[in-house]
C-alpha positions as CSV (number, residue, x, y, z in Angstrom):
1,X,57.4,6.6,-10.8
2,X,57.7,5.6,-7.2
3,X,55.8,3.0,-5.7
4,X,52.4,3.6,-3.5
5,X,53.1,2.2,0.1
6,X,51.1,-0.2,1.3
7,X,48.5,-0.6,3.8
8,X,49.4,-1.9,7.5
9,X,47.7,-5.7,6.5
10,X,49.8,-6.4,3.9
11,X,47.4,-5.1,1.4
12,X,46.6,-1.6,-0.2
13,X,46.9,1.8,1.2
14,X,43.2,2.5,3.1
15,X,41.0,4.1,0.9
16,X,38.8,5.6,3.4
17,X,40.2,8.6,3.8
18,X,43.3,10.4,3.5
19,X,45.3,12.1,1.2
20,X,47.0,10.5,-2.1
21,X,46.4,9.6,-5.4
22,X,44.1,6.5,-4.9
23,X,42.0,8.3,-1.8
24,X,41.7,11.0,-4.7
25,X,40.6,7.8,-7.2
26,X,37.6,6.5,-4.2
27,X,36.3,10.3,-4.0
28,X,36.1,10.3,-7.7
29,X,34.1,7.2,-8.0
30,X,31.7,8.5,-5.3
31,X,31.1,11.8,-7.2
32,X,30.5,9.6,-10.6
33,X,27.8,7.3,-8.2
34,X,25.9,10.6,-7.0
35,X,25.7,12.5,-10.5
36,X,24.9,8.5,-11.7
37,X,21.3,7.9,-9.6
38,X,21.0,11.8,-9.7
39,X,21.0,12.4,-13.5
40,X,18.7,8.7,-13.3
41,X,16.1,10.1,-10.1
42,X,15.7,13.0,-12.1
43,X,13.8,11.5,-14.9
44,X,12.6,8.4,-13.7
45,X,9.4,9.7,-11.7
46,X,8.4,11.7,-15.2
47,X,8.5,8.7,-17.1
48,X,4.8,7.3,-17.0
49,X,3.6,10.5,-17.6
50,X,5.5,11.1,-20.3
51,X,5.0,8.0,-22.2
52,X,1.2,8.8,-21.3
53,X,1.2,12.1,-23.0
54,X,2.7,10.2,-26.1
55,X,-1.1,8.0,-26.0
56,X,0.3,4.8,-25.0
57,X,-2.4,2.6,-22.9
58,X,-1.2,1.4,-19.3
59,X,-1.3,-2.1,-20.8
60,X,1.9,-0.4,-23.3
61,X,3.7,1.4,-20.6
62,X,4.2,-1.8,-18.3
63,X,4.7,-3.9,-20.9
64,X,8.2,-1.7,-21.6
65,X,8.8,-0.9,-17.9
66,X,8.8,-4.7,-17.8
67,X,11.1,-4.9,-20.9
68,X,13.3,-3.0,-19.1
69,X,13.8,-4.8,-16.4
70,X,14.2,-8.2,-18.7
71,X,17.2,-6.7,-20.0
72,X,18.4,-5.8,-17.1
73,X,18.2,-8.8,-16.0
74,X,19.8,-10.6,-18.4
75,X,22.7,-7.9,-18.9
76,X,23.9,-7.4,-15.4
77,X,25.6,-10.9,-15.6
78,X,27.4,-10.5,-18.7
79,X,28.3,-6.7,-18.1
80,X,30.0,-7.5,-14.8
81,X,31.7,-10.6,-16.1
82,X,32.9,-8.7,-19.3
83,X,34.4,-5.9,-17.0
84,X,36.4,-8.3,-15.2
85,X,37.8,-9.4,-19.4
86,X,38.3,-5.9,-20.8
87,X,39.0,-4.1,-17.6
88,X,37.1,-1.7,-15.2
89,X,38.0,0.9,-17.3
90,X,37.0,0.5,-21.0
91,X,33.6,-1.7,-19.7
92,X,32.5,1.7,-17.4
93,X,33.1,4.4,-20.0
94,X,31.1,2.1,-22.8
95,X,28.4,1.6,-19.7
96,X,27.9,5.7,-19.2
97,X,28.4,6.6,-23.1
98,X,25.8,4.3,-24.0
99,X,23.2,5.0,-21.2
100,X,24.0,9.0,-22.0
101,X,22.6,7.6,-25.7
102,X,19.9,6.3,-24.2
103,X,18.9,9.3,-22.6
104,X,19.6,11.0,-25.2
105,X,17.4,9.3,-27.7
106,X,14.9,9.6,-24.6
107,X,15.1,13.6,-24.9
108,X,13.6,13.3,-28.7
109,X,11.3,10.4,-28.2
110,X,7.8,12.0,-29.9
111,X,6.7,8.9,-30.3
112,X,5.8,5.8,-28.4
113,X,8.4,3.8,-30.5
114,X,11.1,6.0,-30.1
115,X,10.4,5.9,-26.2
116,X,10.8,2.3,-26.3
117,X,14.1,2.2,-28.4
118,X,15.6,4.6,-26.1
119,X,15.2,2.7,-23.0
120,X,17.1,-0.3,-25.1
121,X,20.7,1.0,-24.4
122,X,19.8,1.9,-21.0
123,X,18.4,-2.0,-20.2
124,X,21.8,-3.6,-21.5
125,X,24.1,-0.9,-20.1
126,X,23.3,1.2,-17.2
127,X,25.4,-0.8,-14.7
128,X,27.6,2.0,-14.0
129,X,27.0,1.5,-10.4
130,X,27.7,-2.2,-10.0
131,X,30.8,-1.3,-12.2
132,X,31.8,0.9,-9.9
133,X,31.5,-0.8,-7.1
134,X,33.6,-4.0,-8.7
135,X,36.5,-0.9,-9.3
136,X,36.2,0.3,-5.5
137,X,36.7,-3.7,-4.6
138,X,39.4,-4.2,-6.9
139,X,41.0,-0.5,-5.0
140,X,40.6,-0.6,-1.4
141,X,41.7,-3.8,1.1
142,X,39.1,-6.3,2.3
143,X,39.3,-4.9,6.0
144,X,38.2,-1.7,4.5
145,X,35.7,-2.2,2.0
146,X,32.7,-2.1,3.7
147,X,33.2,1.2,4.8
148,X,33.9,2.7,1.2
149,X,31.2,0.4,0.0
150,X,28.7,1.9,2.4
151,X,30.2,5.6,1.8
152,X,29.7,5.0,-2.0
153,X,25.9,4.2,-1.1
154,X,25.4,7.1,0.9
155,X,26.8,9.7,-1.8
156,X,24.5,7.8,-4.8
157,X,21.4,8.1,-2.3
158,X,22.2,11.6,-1.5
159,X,21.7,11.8,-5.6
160,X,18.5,9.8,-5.1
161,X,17.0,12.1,-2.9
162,X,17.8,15.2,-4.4
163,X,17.1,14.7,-8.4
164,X,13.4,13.9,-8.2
165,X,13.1,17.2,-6.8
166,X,15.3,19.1,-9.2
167,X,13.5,16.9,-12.2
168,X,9.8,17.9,-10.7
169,X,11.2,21.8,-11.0
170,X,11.9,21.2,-14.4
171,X,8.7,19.4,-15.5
172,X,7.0,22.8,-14.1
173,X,8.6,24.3,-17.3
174,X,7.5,24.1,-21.4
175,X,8.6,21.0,-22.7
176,X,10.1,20.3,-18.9
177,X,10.4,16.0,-19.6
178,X,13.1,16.8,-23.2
179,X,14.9,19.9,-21.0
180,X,15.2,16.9,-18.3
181,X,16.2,14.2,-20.0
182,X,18.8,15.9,-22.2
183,X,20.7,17.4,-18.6
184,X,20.2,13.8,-17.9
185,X,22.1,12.5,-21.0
186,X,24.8,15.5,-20.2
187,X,25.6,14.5,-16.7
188,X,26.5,11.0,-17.9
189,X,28.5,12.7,-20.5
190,X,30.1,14.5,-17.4
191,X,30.7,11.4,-15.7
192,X,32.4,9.6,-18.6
193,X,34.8,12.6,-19.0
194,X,35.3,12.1,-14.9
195,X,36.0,8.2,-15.8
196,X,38.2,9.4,-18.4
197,X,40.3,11.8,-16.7
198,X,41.1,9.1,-13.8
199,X,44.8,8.1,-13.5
200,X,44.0,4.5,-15.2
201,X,47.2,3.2,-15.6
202,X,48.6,3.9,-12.6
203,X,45.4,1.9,-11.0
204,X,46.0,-1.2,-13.4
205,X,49.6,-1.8,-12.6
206,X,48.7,-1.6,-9.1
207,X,45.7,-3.8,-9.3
208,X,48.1,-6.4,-11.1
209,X,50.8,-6.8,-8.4
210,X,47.6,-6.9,-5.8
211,X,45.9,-9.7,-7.5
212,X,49.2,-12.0,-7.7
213,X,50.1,-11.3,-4.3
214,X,47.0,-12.1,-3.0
215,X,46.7,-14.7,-5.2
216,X,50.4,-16.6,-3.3
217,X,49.1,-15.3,0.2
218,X,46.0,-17.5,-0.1
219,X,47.2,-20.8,-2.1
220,X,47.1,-22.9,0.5
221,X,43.3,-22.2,1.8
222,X,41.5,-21.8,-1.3
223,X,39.6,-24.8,-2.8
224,X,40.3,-25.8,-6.0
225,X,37.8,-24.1,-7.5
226,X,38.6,-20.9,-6.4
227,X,42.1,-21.4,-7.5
228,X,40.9,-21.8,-11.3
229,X,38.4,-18.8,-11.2
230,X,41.0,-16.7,-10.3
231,X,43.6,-18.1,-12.3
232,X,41.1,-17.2,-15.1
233,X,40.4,-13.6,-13.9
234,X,44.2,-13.3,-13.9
235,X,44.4,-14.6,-16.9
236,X,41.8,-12.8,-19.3
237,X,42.9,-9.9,-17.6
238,X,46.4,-9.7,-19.0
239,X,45.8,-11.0,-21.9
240,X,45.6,-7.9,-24.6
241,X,44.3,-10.3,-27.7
242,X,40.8,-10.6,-26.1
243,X,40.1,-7.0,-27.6
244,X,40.6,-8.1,-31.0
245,X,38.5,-10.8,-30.4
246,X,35.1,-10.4,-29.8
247,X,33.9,-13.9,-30.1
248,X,36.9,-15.0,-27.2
249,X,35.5,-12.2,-24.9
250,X,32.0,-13.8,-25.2
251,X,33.4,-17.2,-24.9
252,X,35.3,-16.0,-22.0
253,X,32.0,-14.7,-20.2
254,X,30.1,-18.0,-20.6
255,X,32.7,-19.5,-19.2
256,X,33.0,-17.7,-16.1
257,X,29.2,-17.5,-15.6
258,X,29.5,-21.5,-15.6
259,X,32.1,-21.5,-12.8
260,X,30.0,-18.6,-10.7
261,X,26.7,-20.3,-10.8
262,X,28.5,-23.8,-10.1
263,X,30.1,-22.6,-7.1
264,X,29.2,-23.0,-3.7
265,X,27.8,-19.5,-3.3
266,X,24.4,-20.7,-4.1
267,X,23.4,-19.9,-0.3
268,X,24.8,-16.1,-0.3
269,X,22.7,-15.4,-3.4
270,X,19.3,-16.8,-1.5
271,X,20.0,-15.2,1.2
272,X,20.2,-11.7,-1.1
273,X,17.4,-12.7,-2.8
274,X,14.6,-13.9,0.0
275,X,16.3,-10.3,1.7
276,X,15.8,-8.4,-1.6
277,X,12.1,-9.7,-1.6
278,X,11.3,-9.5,1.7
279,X,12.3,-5.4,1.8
280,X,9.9,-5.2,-1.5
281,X,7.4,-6.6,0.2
282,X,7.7,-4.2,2.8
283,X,7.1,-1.0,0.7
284,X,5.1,-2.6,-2.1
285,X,2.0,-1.4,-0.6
286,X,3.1,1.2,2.0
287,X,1.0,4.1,1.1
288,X,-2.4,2.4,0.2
289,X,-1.3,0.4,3.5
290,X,-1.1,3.3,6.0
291,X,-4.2,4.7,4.5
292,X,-6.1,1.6,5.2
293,X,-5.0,0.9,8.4
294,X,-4.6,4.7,9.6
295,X,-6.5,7.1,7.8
296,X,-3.1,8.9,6.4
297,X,-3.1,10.7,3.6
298,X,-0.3,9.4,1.0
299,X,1.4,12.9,1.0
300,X,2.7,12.0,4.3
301,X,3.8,8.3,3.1
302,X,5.8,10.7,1.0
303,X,7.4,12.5,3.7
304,X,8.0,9.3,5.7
305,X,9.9,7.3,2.6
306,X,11.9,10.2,2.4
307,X,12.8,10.7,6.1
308,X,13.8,6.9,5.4
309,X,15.9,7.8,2.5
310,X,18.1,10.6,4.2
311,X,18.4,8.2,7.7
312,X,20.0,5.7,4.9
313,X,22.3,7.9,3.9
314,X,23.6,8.2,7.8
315,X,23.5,4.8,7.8
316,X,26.3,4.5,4.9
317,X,28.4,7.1,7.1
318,X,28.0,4.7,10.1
319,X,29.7,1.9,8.7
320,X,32.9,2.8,9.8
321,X,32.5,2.5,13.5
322,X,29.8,-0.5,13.3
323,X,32.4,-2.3,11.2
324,X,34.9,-1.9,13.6
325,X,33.0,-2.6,16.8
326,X,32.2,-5.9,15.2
327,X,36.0,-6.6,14.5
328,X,35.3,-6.7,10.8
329,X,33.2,-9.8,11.2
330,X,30.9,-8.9,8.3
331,X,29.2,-12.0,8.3
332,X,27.9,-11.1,12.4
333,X,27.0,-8.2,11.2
334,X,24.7,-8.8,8.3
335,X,23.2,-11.9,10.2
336,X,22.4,-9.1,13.2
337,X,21.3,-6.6,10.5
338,X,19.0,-8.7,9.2
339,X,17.5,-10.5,12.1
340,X,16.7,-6.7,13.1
341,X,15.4,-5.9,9.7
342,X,13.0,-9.0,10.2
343,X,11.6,-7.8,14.0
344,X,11.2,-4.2,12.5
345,X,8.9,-5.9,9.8
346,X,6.9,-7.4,12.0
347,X,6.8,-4.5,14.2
348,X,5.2,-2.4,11.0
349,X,2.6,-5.3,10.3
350,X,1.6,-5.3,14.1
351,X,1.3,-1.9,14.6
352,X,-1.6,-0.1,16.2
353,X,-0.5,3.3,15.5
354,X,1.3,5.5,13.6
355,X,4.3,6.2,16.0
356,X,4.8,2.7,16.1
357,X,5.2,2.6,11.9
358,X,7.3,5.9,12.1
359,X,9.7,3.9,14.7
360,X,10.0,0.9,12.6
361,X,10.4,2.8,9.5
362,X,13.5,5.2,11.5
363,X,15.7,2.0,12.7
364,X,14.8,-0.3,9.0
365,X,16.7,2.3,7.5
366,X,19.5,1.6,9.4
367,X,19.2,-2.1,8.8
368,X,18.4,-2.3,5.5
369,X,21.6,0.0,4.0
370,X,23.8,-2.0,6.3
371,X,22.8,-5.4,5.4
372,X,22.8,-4.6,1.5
373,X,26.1,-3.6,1.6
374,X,27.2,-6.0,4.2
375,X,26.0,-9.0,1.4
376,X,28.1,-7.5,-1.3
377,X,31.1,-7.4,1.0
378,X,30.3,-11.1,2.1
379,X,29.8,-12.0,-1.8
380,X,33.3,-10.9,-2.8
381,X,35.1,-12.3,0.2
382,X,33.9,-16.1,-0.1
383,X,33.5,-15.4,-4.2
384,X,37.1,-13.7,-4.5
385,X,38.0,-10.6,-5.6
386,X,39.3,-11.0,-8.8
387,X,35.8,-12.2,-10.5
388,X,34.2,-9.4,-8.8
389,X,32.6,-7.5,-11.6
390,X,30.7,-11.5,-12.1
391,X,29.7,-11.6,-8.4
392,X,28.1,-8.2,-8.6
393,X,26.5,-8.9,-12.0
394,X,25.3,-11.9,-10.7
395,X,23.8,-10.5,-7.5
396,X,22.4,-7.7,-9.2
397,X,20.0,-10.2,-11.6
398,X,19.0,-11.7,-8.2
399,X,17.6,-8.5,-7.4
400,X,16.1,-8.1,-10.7
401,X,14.3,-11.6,-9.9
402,X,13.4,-10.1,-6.9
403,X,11.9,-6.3,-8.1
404,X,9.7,-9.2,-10.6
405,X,8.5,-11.5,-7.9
406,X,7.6,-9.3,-5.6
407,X,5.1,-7.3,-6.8
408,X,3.0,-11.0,-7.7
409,X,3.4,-12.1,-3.9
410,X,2.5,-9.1,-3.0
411,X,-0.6,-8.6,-5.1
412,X,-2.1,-12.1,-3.7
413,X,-0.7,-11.4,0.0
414,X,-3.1,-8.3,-0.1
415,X,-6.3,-10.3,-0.9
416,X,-6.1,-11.4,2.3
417,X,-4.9,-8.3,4.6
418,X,-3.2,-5.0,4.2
419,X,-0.5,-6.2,6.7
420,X,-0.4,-9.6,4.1
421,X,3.0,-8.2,2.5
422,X,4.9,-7.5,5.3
423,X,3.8,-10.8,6.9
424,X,4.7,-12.7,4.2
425,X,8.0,-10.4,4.1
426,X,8.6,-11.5,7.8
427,X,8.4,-15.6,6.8
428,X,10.5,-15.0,4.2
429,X,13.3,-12.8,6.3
430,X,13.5,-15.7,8.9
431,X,14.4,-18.2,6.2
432,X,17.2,-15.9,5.2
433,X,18.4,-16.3,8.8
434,X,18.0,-20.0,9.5
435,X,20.0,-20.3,6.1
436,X,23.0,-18.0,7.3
437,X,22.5,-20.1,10.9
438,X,23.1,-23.2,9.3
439,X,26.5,-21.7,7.0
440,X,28.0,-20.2,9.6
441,X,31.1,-22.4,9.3
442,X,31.8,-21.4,6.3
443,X,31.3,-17.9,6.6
444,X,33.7,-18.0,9.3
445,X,36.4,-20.0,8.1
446,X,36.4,-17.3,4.9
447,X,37.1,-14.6,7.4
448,X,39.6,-16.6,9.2
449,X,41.4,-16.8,5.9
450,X,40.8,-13.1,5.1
451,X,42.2,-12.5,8.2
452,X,45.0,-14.6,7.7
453,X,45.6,-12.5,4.5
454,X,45.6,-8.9,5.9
């Protein structure tokens, strides 16, 4: 078969648009993130009410919603790391066939134990989209990924939005919560026959020859430890024994969590996680908020989270030209992102009106998509590529630290003032930015060597 050509910097083909096989592979991987948090949005908001109906006490149903996220915590780490072993290919299709268990098991849960063993599969393996991502990494070239990185956000929100309405039309119904969760387990079925169907090996052979050549074009300014992360990346990657051995794969992923969490990304992971927290802060109390301070009623709360959720989606479409008005500095651009996320903050807990919470809320949409995906694109340029399934396992159990903090800060922040949360979300944001102030260097000389590269 004829080679692909490659992209104008020395690396891949673009991905962002255009015809050809691997623009065709992208476009695919965006359809499997929208039916992903679509199948997922449609269920989700019936959940407490189900488990409810089943006579389990609030005390029960937060004690698994917090289960859940334990297990995700724990299991984004190894998941990502153990796609990097095994490939993107065999790690995504066991991700989506086991949550579609999952959701399956959910459809005939009459019982409150049955509920809780369902939502086991889903806690160790729904990491389909952090998956994915690690595959679009390993696809596009590093000038271009945060474009298809913010594109694959805006098609999995544009799921978000639309399956809690679909899955409140279907609760309407007799036995609406099994009808649900069953087209749930069906559209992960669907997306597994989607992964399936993809032109795999074509994808591997190229991702092999991109690795080593990257791998020569940046010898000489990588540090040493780099150098052996990726050599070991490389390394489990080719190596085919490491599926007939399910103790080396395991070996293989505590090793690489070792060299991840002693690396000197310590700094990129507190900046995600004092940003992740600071952003939860923000909405923790947004409705009982803007009643307290505004007399609004929480059905228009409603209506402004999801004016917020559809100017997120734009946001993801905007990446392109932001990107490239910045030169494809990514680091500028999340440091501006999130120094704007942090005035917008404050402009919500200062606000004397309405309008002025409506403004706030309009341009943090904006903000908030770009920085998220602007600190995945920063992980995986100063982390390296080839360990990217780790780096996004890893940053996704930040998160999950976060989604468990945040709701305890913001529970004592609001003993003191409605507007305690986003305060404290403020302080909290600004540390985020002194930290990136004082790396700066480093950030820069990365994108001096990724420049080098293209």
């Amino acid at each position: 078969a004829p080679r692909r050509p490659r992209g104008p910097h020395g690396g891949r083909a673009a991905m962002a648009g255009g015809g050809g096989g691997r623009a065709a592979f992208v476009r695919c991987l965006y359809a499997v993130g929208f039916l992903d948090l679509f199948g997922v949005s449609m269920v989700v908001p019936l959940m407490n009410l189900h488990i409810k109906s089943l006579g389990a006490s609030h005390t029960v149903a937060g004690i698994i919603g917090s289960l859940y996220g334990v297990m995700q915590l724990f299991s984004s780490t190894f998941v990502g790391c153990w796609s990097d072993i095994v490939g993107r290919q065999y790690s995504l299709l066991a991700c989506i066939l086991l949550s579609a268990l999952g959701y399956f098991l959910l459809g005939t849960s009459t019982t409150v134990f049955l509920f809780a063993v369902s939502r086991v599969p889903v806690g160790i393996f729904k990491h389909t989209l952090s998956i994915s991502k690690a595959l679009l990494s390993d696809l596009v070239s590093e000038r271009d990924r945060p474009l298809v990185m913010g594109r694959f956000n805006a098609a999995s929100s544009v799921g978000f939005i639309l399956g809690p309405v679909v899955g409140g039309y279907l609760a309407e119904l007799e036995g609406g919560f099994y009808h649900t969760a069953f087209i749930c387990a069906s559209i992960f079925l669907l997306n597994g026959g989607l992964v399936w169907m993809l032109p795999w090996s074509e994808e591997n052979t190229g991702n092999r020859e991109h690795h080593q050549n990257k791998g020569a074009n940046s010898l000489s300014a990588k540090t040493n430890h780099d150098l052996h992360l990726k050599s070991a990346a490389n390394g489990t990657m080719t190596n085919t024994n490491l599926f007939h051995s399910p103790w080396i794969q395991v070996a293989t992923v505590l090793k690489k969590i070792k060299e991840i969490a002693c690396s000197n990304l310590w700094d990129i992971f507190l900046v995600r996680f004092l940003m992740s927290v600071a952003i939860l802060l923000y909405y923790s109390n947004f409705t009982l908020a803007l009643e307290e301070r505004f007399g609004v009623k929480p059905l228009f709360s409603g209506y402004l989270t999801s004016y917020s959720s559809a100017l997120g989606v734009l946001a993801g479409c905007l990446l392109g030209p932001i990107t490239r008005l910045y030169q494809h500095n990514t680091y500028r651009i999340l440091l501006h992102s999130s120094t704007f996320t942090c005035t917008l903050i404050l402009l919500y807990a200062s606000a004397l009106n309405i309008w002025m919470v409506i403004l706030s809320s309009t341009f943090l949409a904006f903000s908030t998509t770009i920085g998220r995906t602007c600190i995945i694109d920063l992980e995986l340029t100063i982390g390296g590529n080839e360990a990217s399934g780790t780096l996004l396992g890893v940053g996704q159990s930040v998160t999950s630290v976060g989604r468990i903090i945040a709701p305890l800060l913001s529970g004592i922040a609001q003993e003191f003032s409605p507007c305690g949360p986003p305060s404290l979300a403020v302080g909290l944001a600004l540390v985020a930015i002194v930290i990136m102030n004082a790396n700066k260097q480093k950030y820069c000389s990365h994108r001096n060597v990724k420049l080098k590269n293209q």
